[in-house]
PDB file of N, CA, C and O in Angstrom:
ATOM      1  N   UNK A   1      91.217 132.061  95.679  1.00  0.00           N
ATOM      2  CA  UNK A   1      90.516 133.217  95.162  1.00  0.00           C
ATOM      3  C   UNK A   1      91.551 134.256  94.737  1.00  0.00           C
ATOM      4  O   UNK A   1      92.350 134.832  95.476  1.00  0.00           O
ATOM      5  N   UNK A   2      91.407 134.386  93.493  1.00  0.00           N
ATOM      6  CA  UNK A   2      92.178 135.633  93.081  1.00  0.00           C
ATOM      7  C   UNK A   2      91.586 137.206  93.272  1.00  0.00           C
ATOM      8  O   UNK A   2      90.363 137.334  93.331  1.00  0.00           O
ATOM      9  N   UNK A   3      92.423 138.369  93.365  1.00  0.00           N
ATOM     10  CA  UNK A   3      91.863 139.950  93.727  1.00  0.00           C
ATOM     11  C   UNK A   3      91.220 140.271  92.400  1.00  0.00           C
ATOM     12  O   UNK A   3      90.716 141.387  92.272  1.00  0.00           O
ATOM     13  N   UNK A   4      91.186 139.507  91.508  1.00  0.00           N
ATOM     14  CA  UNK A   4      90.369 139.931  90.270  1.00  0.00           C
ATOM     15  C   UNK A   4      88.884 139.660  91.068  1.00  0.00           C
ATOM     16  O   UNK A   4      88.051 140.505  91.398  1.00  0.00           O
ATOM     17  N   UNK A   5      88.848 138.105  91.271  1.00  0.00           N
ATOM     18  CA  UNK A   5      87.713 137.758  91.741  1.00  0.00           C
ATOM     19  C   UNK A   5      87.248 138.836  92.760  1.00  0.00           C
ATOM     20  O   UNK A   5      86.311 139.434  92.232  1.00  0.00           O
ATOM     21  N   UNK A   6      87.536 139.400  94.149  1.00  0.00           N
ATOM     22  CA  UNK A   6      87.063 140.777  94.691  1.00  0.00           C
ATOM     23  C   UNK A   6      87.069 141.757  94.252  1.00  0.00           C
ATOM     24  O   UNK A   6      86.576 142.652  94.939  1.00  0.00           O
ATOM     25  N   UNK A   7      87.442 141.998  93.329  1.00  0.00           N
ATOM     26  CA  UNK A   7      87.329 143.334  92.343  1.00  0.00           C
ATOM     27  C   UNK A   7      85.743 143.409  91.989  1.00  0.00           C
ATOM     28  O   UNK A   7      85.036 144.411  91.884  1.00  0.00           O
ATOM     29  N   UNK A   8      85.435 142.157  91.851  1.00  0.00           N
ATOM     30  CA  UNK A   8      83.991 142.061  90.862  1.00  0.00           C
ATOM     31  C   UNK A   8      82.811 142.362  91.753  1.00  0.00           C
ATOM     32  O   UNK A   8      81.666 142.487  91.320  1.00  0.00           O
ATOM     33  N   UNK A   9      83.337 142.532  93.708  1.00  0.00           N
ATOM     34  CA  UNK A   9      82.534 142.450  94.359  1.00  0.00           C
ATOM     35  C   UNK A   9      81.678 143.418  94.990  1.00  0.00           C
ATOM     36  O   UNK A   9      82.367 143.458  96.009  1.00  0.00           O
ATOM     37  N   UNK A  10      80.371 144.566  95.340  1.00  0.00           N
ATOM     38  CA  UNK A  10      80.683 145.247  95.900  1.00  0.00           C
ATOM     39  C   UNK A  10      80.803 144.865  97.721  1.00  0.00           C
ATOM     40  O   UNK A  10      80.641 143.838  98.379  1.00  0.00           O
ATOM     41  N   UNK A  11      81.259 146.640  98.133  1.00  0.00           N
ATOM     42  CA  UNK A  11      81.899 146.692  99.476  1.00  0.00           C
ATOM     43  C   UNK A  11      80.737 147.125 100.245  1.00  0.00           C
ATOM     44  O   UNK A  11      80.310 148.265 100.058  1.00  0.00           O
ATOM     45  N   UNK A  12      80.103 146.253 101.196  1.00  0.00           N
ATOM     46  CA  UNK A  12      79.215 146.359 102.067  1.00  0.00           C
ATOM     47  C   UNK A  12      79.327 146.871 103.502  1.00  0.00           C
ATOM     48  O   UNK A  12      79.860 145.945 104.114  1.00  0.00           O
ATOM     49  N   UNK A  13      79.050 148.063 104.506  1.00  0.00           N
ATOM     50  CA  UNK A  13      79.315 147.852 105.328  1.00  0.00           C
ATOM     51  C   UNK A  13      78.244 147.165 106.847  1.00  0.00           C
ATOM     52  O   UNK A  13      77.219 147.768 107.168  1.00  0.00           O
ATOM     53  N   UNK A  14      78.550 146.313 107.357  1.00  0.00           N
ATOM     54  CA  UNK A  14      77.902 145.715 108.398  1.00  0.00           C
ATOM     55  C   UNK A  14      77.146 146.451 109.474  1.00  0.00           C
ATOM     56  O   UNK A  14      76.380 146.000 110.326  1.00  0.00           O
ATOM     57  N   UNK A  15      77.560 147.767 109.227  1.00  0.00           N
ATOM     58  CA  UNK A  15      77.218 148.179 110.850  1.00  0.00           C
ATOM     59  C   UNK A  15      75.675 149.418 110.198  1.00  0.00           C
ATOM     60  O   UNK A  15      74.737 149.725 110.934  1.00  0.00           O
ATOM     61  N   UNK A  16      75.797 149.832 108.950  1.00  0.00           N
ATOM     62  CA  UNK A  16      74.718 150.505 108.683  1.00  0.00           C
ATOM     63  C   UNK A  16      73.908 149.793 107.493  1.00  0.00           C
ATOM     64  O   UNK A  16      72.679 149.780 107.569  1.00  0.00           O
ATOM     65  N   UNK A  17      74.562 149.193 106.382  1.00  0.00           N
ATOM     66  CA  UNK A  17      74.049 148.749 105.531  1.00  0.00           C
ATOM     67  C   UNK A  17      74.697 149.046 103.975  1.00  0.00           C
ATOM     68  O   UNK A  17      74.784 148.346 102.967  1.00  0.00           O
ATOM     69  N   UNK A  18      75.073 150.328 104.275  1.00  0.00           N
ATOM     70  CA  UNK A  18      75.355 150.908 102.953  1.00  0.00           C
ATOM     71  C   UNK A  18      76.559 150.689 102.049  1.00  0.00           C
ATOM     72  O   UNK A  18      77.643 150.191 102.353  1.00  0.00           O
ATOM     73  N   UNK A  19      76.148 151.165 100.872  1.00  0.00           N
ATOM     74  CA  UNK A  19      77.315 150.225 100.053  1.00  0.00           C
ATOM     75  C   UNK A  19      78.708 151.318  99.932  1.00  0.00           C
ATOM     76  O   UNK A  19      78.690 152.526  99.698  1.00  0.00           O
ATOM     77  N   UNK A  20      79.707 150.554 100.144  1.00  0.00           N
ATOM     78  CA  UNK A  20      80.922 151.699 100.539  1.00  0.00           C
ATOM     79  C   UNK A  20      81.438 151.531  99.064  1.00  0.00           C
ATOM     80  O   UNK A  20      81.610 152.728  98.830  1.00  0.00           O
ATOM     81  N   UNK A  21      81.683 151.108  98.293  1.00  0.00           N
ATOM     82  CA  UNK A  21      82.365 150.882  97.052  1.00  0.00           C
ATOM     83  C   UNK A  21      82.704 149.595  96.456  1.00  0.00           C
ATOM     84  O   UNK A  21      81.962 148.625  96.611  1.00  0.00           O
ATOM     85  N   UNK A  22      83.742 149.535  95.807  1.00  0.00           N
ATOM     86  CA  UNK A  22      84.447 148.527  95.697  1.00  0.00           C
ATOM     87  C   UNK A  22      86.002 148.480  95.129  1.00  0.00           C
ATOM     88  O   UNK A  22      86.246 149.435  94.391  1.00  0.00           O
ATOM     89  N   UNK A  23      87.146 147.524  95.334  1.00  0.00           N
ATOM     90  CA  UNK A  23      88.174 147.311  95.653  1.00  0.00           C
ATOM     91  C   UNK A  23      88.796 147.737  93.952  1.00  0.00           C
ATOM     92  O   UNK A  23      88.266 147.317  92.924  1.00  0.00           O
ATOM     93  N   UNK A  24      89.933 148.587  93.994  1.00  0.00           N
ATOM     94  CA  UNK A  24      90.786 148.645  92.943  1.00  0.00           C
ATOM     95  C   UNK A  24      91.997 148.061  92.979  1.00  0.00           C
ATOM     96  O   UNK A  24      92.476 147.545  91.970  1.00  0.00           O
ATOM     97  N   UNK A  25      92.649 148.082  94.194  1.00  0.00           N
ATOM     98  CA  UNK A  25      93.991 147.638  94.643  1.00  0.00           C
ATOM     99  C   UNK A  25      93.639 147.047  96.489  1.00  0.00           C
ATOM    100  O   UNK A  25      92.721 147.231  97.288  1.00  0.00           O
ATOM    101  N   UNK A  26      95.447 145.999  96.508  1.00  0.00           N
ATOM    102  CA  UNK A  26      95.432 145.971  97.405  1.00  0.00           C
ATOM    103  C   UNK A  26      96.508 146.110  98.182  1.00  0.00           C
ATOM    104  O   UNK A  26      97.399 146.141  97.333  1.00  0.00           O
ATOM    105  N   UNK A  27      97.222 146.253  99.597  1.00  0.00           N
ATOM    106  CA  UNK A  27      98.744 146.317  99.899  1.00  0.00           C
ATOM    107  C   UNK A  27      98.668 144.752 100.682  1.00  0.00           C
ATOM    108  O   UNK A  27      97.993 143.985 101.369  1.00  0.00           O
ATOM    109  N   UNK A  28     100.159 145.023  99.844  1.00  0.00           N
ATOM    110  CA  UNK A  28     100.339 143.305  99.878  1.00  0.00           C
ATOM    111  C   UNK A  28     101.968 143.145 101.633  1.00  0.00           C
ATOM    112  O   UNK A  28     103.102 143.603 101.492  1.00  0.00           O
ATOM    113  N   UNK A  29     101.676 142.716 102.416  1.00  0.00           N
ATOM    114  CA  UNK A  29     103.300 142.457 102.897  1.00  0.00           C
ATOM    115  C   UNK A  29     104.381 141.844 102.484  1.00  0.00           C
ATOM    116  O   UNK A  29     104.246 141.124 101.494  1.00  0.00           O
ATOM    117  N   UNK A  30     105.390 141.925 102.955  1.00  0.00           N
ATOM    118  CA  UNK A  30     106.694 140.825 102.356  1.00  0.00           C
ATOM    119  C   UNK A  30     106.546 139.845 102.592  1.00  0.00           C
ATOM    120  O   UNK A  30     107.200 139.234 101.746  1.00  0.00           O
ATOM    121  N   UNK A  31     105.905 138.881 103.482  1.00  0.00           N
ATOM    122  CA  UNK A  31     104.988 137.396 103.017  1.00  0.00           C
ATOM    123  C   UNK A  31     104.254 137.403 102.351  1.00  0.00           C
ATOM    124  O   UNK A  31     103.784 136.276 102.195  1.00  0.00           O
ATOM    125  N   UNK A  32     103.550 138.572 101.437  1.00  0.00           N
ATOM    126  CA  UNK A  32     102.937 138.045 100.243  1.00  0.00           C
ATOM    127  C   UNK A  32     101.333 138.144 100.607  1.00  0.00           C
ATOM    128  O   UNK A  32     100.470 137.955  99.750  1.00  0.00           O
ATOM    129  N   UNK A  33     100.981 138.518 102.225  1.00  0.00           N
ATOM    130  CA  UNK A  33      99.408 138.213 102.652  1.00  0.00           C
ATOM    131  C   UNK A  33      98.998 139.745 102.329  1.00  0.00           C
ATOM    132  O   UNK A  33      99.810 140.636 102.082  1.00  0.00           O
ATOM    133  N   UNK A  34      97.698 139.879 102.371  1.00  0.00           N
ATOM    134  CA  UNK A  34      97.056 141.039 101.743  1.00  0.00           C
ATOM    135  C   UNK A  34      96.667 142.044 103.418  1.00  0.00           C
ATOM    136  O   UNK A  34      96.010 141.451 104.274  1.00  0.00           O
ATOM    137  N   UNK A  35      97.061 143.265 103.649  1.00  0.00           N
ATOM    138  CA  UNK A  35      96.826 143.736 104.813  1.00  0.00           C
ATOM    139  C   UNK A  35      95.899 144.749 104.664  1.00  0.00           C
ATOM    140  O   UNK A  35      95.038 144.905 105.529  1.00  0.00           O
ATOM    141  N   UNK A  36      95.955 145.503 103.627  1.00  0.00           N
ATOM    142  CA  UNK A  36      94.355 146.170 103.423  1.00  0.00           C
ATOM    143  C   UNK A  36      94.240 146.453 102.244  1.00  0.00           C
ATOM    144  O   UNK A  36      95.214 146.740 101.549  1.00  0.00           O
ATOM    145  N   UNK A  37      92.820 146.417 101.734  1.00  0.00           N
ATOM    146  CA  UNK A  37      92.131 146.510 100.826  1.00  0.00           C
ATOM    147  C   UNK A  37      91.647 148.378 100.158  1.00  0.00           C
ATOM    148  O   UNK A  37      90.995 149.140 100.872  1.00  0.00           O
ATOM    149  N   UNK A  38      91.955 148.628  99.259  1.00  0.00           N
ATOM    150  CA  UNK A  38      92.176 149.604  98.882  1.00  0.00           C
ATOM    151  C   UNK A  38      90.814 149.977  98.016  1.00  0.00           C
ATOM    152  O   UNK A  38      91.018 149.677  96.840  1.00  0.00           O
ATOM    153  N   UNK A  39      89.583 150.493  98.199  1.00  0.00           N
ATOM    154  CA  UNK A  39      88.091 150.898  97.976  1.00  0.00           C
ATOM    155  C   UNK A  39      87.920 152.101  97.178  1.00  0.00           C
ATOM    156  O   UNK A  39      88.079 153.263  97.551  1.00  0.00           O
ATOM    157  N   UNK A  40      87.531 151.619  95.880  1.00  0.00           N
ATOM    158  CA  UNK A  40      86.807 153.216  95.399  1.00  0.00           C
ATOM    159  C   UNK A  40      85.457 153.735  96.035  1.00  0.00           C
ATOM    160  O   UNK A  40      84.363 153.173  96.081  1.00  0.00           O
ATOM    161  N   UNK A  41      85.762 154.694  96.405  1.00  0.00           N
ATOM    162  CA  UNK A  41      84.163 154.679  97.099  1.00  0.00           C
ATOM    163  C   UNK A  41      82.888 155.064  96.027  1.00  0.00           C
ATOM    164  O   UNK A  41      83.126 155.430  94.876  1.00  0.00           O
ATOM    165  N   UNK A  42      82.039 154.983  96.358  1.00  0.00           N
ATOM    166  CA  UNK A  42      81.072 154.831  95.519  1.00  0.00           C
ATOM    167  C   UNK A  42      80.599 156.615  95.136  1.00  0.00           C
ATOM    168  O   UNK A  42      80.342 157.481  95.972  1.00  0.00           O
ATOM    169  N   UNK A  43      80.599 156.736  93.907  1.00  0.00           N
ATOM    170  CA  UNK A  43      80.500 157.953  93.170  1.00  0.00           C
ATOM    171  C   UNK A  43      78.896 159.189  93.204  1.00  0.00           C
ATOM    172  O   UNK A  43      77.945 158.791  92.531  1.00  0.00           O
ATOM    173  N   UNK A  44      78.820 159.755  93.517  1.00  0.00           N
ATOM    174  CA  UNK A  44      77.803 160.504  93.234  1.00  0.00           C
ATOM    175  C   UNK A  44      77.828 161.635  93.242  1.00  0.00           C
ATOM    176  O   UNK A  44      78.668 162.075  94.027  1.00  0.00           O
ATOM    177  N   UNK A  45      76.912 162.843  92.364  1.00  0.00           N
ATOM    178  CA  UNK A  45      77.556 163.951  92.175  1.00  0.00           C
ATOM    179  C   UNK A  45      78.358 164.679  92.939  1.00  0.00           C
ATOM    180  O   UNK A  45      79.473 165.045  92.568  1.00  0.00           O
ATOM    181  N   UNK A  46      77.919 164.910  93.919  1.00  0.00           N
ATOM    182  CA  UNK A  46      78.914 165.903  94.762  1.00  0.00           C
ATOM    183  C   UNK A  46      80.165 165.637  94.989  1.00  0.00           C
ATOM    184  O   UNK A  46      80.968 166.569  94.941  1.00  0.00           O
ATOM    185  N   UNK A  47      80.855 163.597  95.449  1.00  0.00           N
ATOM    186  CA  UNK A  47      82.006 163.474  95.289  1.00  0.00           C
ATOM    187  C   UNK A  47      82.687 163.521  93.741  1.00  0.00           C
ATOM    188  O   UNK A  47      83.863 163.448  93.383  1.00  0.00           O
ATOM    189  N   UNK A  48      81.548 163.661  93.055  1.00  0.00           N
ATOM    190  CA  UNK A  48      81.995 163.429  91.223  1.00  0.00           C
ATOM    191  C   UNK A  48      82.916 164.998  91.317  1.00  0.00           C
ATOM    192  O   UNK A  48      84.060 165.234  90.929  1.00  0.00           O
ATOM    193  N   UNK A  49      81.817 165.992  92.051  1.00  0.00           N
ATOM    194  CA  UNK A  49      82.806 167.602  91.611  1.00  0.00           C
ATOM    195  C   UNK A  49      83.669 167.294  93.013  1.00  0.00           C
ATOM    196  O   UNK A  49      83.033 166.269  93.261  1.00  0.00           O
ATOM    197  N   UNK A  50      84.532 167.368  94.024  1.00  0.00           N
ATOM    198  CA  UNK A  50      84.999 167.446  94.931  1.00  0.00           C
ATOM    199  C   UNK A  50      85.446 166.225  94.947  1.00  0.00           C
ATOM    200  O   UNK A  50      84.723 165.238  94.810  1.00  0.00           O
ATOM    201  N   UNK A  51      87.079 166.193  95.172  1.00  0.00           N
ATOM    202  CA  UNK A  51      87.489 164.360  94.546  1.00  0.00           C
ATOM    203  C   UNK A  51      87.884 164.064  96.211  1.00  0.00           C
ATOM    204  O   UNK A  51      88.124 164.745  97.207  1.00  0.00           O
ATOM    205  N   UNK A  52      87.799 162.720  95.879  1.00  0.00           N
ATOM    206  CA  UNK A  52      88.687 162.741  97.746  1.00  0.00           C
ATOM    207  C   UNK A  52      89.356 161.615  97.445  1.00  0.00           C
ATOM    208  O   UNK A  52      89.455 161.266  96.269  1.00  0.00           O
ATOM    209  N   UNK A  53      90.020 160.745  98.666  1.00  0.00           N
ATOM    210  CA  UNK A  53      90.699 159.649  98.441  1.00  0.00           C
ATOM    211  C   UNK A  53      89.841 158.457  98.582  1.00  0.00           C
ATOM    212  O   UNK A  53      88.699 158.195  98.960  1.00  0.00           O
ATOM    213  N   UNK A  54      90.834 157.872  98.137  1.00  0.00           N
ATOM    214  CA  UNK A  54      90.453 156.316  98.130  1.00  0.00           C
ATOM    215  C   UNK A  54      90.141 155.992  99.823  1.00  0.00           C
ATOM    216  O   UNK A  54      90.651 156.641 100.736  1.00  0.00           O
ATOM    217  N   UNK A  55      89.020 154.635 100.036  1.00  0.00           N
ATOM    218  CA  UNK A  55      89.480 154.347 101.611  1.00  0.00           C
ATOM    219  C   UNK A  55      90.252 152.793 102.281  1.00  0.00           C
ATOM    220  O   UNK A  55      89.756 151.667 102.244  1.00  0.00           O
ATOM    221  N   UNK A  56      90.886 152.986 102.558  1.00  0.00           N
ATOM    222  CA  UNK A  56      91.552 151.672 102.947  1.00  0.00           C
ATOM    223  C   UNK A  56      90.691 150.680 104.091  1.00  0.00           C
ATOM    224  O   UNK A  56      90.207 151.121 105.134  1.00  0.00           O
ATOM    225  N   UNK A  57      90.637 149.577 103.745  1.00  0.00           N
ATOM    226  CA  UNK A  57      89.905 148.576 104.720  1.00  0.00           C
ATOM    227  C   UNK A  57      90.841 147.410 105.245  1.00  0.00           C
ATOM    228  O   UNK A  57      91.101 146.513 104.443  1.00  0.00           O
ATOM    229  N   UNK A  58      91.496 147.333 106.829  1.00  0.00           N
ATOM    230  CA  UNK A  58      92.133 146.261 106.617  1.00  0.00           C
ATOM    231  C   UNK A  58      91.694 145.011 106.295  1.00  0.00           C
ATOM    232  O   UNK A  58      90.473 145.071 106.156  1.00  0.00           O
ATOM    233  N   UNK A  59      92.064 144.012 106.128  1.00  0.00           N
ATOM    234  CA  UNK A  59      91.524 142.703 105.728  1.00  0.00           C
ATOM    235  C   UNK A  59      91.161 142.032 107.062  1.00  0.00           C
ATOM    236  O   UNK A  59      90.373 141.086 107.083  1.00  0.00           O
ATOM    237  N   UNK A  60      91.834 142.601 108.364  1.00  0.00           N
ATOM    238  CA  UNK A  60      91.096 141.697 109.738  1.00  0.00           C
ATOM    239  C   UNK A  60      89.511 142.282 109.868  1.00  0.00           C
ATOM    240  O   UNK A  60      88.789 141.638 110.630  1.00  0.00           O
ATOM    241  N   UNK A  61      88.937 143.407 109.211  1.00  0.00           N
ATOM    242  CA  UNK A  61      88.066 144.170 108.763  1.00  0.00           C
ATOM    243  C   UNK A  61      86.602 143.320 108.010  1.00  0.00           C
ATOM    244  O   UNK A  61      85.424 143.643 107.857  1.00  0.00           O
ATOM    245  N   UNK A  62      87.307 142.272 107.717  1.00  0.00           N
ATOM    246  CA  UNK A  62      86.412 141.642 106.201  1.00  0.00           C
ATOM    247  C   UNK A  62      85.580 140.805 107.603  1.00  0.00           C
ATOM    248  O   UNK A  62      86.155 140.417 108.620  1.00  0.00           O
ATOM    249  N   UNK A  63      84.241 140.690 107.331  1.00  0.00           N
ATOM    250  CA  UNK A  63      83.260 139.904 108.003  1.00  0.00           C
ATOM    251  C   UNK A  63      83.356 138.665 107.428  1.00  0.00           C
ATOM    252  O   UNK A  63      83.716 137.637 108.000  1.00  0.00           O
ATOM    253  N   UNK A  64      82.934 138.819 105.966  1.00  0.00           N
ATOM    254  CA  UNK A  64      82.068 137.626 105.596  1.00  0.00           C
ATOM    255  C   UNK A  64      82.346 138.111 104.004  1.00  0.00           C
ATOM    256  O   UNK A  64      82.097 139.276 103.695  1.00  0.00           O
ATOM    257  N   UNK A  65      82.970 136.985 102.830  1.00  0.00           N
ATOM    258  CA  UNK A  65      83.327 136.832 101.523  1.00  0.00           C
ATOM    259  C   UNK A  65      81.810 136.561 101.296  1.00  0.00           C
ATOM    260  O   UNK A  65      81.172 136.082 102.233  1.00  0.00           O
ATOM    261  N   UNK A  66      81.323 136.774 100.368  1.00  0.00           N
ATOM    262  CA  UNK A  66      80.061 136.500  99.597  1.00  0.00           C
ATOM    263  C   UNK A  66      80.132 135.856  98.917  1.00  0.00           C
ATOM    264  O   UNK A  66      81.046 135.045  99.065  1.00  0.00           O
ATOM    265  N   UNK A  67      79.167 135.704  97.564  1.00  0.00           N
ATOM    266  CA  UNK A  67      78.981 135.924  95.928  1.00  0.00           C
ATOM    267  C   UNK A  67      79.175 136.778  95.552  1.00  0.00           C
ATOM    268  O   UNK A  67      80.185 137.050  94.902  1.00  0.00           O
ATOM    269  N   UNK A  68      77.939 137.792  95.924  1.00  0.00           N
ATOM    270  CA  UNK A  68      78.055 139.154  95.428  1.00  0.00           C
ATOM    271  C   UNK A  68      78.861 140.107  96.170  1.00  0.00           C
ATOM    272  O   UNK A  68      79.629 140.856  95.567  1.00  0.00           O
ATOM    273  N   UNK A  69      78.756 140.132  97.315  1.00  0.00           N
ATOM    274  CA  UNK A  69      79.620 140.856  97.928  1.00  0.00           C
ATOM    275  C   UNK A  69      80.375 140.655  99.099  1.00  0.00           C
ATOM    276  O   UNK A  69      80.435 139.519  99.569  1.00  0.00           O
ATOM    277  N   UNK A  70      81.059 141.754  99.731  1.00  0.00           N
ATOM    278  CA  UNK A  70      81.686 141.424 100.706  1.00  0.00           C
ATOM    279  C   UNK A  70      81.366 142.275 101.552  1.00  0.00           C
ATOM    280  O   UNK A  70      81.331 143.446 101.174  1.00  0.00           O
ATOM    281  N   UNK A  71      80.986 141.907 103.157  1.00  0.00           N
ATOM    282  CA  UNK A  71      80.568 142.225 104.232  1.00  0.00           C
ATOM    283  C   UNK A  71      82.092 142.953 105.109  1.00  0.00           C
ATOM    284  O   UNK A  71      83.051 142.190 105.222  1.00  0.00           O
ATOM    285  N   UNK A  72      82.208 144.190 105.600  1.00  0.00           N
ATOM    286  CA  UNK A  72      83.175 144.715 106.263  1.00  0.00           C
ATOM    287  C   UNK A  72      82.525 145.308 107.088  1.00  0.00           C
ATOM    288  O   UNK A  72      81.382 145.731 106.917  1.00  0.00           O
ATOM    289  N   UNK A  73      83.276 145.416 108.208  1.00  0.00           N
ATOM    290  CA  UNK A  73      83.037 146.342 110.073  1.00  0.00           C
ATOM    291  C   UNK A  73      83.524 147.639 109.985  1.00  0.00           C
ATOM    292  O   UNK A  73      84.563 147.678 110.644  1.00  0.00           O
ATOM    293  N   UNK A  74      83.303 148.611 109.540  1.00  0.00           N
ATOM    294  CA  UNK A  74      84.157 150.220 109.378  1.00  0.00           C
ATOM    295  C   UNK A  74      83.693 150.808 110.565  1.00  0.00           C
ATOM    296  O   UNK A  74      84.041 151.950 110.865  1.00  0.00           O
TER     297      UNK A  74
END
């Protein structure tokens, strides 16, 4: 699976339901494995005027790869 392919996915979280965003980037280690996942969070007016950051998800984080989406523990 390539990070294009999770790019396409949205970010689910497990413990309430709601949709947290989805992935723009990721940080990679010097073996090359992916250690967290880097989330736009999902837009609506008030964060549209008031910007904030991105949120990081580690990848021991990820529940469950989907189709459509991906299941995370925040």
């Amino acid at each position: 699976m390539y990070l294009s392919d999770l790019q396409s996915k949205d970010i689910i979280s497990v413990k309430d339901g709601r949709k947290i965003g989805r992935i723009i980037d990721a940080e990679i280690n010097s073996q090359g494995r992916i250690i967290n996942l880097i989330i736009e969070e999902k837009k609506n007016f008030r964060k549209f005027v008031i910007s904030s950051e991105d949120t990081k998800v580690s990848f021991d984080n990820i529940s469950k790869i989907g189709e459509d989406v991906i299941l995370v523990n925040l």
